[in-house]
C-alpha positions in Angstrom: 19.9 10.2 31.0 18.3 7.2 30.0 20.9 6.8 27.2 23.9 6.1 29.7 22.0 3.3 31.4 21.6 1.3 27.9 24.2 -0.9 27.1 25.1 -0.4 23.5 26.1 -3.7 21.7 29.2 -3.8 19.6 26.9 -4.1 16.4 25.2 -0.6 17.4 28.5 0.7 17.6 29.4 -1.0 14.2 26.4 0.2 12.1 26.7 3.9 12.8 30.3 3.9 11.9 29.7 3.0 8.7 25.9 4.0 8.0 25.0 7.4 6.7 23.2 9.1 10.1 19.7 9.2 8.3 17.9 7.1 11.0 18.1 7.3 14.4 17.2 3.9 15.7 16.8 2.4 19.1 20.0 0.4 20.6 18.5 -2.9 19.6 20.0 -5.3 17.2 17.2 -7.2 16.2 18.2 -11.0 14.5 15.4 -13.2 14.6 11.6 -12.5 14.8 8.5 -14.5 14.7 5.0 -13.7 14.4 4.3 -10.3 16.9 7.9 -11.1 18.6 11.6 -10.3 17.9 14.6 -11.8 19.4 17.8 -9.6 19.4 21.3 -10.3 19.5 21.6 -11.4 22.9 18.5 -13.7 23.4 16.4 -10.6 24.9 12.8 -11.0 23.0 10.6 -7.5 22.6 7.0 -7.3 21.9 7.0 -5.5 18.3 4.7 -2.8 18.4 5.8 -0.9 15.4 5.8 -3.9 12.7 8.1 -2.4 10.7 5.4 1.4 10.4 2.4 -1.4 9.2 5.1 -3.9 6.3 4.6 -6.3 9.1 0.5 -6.0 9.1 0.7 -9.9 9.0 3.7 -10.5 11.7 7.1 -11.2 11.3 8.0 -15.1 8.8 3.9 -15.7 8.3 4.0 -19.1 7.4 1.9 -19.2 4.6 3.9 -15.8 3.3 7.2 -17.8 3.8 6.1 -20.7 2.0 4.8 -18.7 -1.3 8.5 -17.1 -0.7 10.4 -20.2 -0.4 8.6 -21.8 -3.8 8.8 -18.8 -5.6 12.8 -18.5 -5.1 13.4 -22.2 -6.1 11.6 -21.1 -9.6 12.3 -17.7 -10.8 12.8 -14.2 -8.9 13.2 -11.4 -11.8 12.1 -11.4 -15.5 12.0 -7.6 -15.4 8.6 -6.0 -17.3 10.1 -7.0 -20.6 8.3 -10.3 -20.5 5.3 -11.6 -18.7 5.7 -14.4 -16.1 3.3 -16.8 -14.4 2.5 -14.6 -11.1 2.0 -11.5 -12.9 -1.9 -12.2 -14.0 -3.0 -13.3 -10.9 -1.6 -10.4 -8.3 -3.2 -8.0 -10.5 -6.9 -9.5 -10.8 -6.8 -10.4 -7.1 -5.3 -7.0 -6.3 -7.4 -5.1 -8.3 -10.5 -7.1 -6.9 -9.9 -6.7 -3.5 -9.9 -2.8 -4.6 -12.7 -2.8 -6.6 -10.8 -1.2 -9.7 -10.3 -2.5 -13.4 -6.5 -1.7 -13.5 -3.0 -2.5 -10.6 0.4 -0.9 -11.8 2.5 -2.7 -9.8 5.9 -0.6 -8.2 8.5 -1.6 -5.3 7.9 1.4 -2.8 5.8 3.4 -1.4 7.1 6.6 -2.3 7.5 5.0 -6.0 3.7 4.6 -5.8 3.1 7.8 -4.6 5.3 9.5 -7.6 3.2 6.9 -9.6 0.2 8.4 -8.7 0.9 12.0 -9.2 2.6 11.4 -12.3 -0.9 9.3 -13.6 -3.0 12.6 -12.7 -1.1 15.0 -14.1 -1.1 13.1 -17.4 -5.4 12.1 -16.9 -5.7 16.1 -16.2 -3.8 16.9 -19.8 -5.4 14.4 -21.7 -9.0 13.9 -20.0 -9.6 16.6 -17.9 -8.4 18.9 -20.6 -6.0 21.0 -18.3 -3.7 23.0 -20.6 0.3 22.0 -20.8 2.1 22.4 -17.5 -0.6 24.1 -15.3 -1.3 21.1 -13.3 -1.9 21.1 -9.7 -2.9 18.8 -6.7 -4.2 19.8 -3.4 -2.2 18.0 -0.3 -2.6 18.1 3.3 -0.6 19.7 5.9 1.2 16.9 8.2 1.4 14.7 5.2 3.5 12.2 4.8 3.9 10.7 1.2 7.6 9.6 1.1 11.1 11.5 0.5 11.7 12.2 -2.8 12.9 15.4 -4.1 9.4 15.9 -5.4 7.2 14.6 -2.7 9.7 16.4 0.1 8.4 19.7 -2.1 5.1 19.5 -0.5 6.4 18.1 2.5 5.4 20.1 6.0 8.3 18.6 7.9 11.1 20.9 8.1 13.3 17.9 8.5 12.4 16.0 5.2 12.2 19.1 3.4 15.2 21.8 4.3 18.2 21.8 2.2 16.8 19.8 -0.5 15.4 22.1 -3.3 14.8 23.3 -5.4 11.6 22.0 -5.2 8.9 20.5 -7.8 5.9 22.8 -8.2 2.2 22.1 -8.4 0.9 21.8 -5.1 -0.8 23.3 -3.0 -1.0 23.0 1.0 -4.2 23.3 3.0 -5.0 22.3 6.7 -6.2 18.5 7.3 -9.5 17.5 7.7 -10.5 21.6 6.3 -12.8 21.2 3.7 -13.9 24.5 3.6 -10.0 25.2 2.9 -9.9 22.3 0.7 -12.7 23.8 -1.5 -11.1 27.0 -1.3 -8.1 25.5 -3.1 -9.2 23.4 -6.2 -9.4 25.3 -8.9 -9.7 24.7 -12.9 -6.3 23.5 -13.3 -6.8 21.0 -10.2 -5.9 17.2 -11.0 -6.3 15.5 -8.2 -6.4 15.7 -4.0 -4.2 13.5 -2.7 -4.7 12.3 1.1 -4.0 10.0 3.8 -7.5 9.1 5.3 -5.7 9.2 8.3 -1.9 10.7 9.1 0.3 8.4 9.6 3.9 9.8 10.5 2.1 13.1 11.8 0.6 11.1 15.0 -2.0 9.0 14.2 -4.5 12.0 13.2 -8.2 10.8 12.5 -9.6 13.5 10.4 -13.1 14.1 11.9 -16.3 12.7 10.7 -17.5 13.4 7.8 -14.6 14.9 6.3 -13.1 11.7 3.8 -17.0 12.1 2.6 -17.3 15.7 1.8 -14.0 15.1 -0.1 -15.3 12.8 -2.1 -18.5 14.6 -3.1 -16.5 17.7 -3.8 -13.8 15.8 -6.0 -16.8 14.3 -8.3 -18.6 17.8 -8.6 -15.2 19.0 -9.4 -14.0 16.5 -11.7 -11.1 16.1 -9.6 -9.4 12.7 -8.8 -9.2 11.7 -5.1 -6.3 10.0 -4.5 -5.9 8.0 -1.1 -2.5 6.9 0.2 -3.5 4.2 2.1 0.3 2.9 2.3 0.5 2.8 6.2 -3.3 2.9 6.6 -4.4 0.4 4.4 -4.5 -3.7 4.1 -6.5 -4.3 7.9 -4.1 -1.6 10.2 -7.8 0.1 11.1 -10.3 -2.8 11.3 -11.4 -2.5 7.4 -9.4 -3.1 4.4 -8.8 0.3 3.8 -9.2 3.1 6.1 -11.5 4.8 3.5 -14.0 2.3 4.6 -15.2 3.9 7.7 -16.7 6.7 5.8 -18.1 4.3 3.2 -15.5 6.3 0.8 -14.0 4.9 -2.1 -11.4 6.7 -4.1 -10.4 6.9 -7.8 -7.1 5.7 -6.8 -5.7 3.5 -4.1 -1.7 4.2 -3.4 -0.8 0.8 -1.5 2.3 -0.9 -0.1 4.4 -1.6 2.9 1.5 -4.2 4.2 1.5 -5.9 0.8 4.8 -7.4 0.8 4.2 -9.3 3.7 7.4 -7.8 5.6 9.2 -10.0 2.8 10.0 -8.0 -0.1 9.0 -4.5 -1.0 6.1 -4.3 -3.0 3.5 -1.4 -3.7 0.9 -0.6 -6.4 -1.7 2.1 -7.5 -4.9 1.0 -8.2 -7.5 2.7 -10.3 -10.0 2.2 -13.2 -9.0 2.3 -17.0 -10.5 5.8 -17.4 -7.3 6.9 -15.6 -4.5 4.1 -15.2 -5.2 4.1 -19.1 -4.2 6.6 -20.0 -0.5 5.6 -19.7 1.5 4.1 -22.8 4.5 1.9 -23.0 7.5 3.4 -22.2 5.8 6.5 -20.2 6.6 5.0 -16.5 8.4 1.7 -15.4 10.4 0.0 -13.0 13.0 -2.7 -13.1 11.6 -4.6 -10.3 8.2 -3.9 -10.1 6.4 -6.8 -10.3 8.8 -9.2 -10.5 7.8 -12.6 -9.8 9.0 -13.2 -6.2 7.4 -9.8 -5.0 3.6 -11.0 -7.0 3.7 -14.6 -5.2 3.8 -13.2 -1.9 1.7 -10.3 -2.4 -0.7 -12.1 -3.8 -1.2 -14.4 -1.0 -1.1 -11.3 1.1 -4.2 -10.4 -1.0 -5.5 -13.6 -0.3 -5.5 -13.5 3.6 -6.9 -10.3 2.8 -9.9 -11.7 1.3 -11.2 -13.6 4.1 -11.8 -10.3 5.8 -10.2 -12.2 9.2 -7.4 -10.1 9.6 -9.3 -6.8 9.9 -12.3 -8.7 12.0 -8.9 -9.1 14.1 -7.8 -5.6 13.9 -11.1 -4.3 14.7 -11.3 -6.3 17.7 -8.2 -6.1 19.1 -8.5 -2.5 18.1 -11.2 -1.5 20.6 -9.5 -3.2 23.3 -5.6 -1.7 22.4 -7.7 2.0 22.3 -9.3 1.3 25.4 -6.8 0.1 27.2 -4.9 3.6 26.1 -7.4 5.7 26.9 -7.6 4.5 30.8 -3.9 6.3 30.8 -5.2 9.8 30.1 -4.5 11.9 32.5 -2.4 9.4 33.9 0.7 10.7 31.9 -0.8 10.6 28.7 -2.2 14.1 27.1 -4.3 12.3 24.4 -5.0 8.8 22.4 -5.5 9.1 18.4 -6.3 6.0 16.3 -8.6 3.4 14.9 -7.8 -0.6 15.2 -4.3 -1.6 15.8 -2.8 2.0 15.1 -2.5 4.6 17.5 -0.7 8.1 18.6 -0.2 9.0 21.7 0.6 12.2 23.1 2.4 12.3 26.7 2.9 15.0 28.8 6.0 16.9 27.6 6.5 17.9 31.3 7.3 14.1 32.0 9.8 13.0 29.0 9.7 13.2 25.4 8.5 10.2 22.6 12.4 9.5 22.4 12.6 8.4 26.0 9.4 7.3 26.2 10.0 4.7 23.4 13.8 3.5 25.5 12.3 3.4 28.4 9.9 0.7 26.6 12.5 -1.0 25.0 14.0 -1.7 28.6 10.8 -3.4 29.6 10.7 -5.5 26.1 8.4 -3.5 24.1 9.3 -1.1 20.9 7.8 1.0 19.6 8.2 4.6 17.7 8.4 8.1 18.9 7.7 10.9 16.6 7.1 14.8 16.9 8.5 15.8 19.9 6.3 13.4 22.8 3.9 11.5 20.9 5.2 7.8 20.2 3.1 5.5 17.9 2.0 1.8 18.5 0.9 -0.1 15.1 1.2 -4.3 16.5 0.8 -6.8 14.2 -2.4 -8.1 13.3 -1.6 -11.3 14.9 -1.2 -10.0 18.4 -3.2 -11.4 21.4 -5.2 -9.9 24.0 -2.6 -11.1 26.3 -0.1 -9.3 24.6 -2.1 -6.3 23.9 -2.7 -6.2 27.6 1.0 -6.5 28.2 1.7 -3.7 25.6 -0.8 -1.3 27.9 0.5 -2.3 31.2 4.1 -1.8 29.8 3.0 1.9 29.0 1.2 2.4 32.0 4.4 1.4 34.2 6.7 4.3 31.7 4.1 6.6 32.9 4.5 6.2 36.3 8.1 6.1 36.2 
């Protein structure tokens, strides 16, 4: 086993013996990191080729990131939402901008922006839509992964996020990715809202195909119906546009956002949406401590700002065709099948030859990590600011696990 050859650093040992067992992380002890590289404990440097599931779209200590960090903690970190301070105003406009909505409600996680968003659509249904008291439901997707609360777990596919936690929150309803006709099928009067990753994340990297983002959007209008795109991993220049809606010229009536727009420096995430449905929420209806605080607005508003020179996704985009090209030379070469668009991909290799787990160590002892999920597909999401060189690198490292 591939396990007894690592060495396992005192610090590994240390961490699990006084960590609850809820992750399962490589043997690395990562402690400094800079731009698409990471340095651990013992000088060894690793390509990073998870960046941190997409937080890192921007690589690790971006130097104009840092900076807006470093000024904004020699001024004020934390007012709470009881009082307005001077970042506030202009994260939102820019934010909502880039989005093209009227309204940002600013939140710390993603699964907190996700909870945001159903809890926005249930309310709109009740008080716009006109569905009566408590009969609200939302279609999701098989595969989907929105987070791990007790209520998002409930319409969780994933035995392993889901057993042994009910009871479970209802109003949801399941249907098959990328099936419209089951999607259709499954809206009904008391329907709020369809809520989606334009492409699947934690499930493998799984395009839906053509056409499909754009039938759901005509259906949700014809069915007054909001569509609701968690663009959390997919978002902010991981698939060569802004948002991965973009590539079916689809825009949604609400963008869930974060990981990316922290800049890998504090957790941020927001909804985004027009007044006729973030409006309809009142003070005191939903809230958060720390969402919004002043240190998490003056990075993620810069984030917004590299953002708005479109060169990061120009960059993912690029980069993208030659990381997916690169990938799909290894078919049949070890590899069953490549999924993804820009820097983001799934890869699914041959069971018969070793699983994602040992695919992803094996990596790891040739300086490259990355994730494994589902049984033998690992993912690969680089940092916007890798090079071709080390894109090539990233490939020929792959290749060589392949061949053993």
């Amino acid at each position: 086993m591939i396990e007894d050859m690592l060495r396992t650093p005192a610090a590994v040992q240390d961490a699990e013996r006084h960590t609850a067992h809820n992750y399962h992380p490589l043997p690395v002890v990562i402690s400094s990191a800079e731009g698409a590289w990471v340095t651990d404990v013992d000088g060894k440097r690793y390509l990073d080729c998870l960046a941190g599931y997409s937080a890192l779209n921007f690589g690790h200590r971006h130097p104009t990131l840092i900076a807006a960090a470093h000024a904004q903690l020699d001024k004020l970190t934390l007012t709470s939402r009881a009082f307005l301070h001077d970042q506030f105003a202009d994260f939102c406009r820019e934010l909502a901008a880039l989005c093209g909505k009227d309204l940002v409600l600013p939140m710390n996680t993603g699964a907190e922006a996700v909870e945001t968003g159903i809890k926005v659509a249930r309310k709109w249904g009740y008080q716009v839509k006109g569905v009566p008291a408590g009969q609200a439901n939302i279609v999701v997707a098989e595969g989907n992964f929105h987070g791990r609360t007790t209520t998002i777990v409930s319409f969780s596919t994933d035995s392993d996020a889901r057993a042994d936690f009910g009871p479970y929150t209802p109003g949801f309803r399941i249907v098959p990715y990328g099936d419209l006709a089951a999607l259709t099928e499954a809206i009904d009067e008391h329907t709020v809202a369809v809520l989606l990753e334009p492409i699947q994340g934690e499930q493998g990297v799984v395009v839906p195909p053509e056409g499909y983002l754009h039938g759901v959007r005509l259906l949700c209008t014809e069915r007054n119906v909001l569509f609701i795109a968690d663009e959390i991993q997919s978002g902010l220049g991981r698939t060569g546009t802004t948002f991965a809606c973009e590539h079916e010229g689809v825009v949604p009536d609400m963008y869930l956002l974060g990981k990316a727009l922290g800049g890998g420096i504090v957790p941020v995430s927001a909804v985004a949406a027009d007044t006729d449905v973030l409006g309809v929420l009142q003070p005191g209806q939903h809230g958060s401590t720390f969402g919004g605080n002043p240190l998490a607005c003056a990075v993620a508003t810069e984030v917004v700002r590299l953002l708005a020179t479109g060169e990061f996704q120009r960059r993912s985009a690029a980069l993208g065709e030659r990381l997916q090209a690169g990938l799909r030379g290894l078919i049949g070469k070890g590899l069953v099948a490549v999924r993804g668009r820009g820097l983001w991909a799934g890869l699914d290799i041959d069971p018969a030859l070793m699983s994602g787990r040992e695919a992803c160590e094996r990596l790891m002892e040739r300086g490259v990590l990355a994730k494994d999920t589902h049984g033998s597909t690992i993912r690969l999401a680089p940092p916007l600011v890798i090079t071709e060189e080390e894109i090539d690198h990233a490939v020929a490292q792959v290749a060589a696990v392949l061949a053993g």
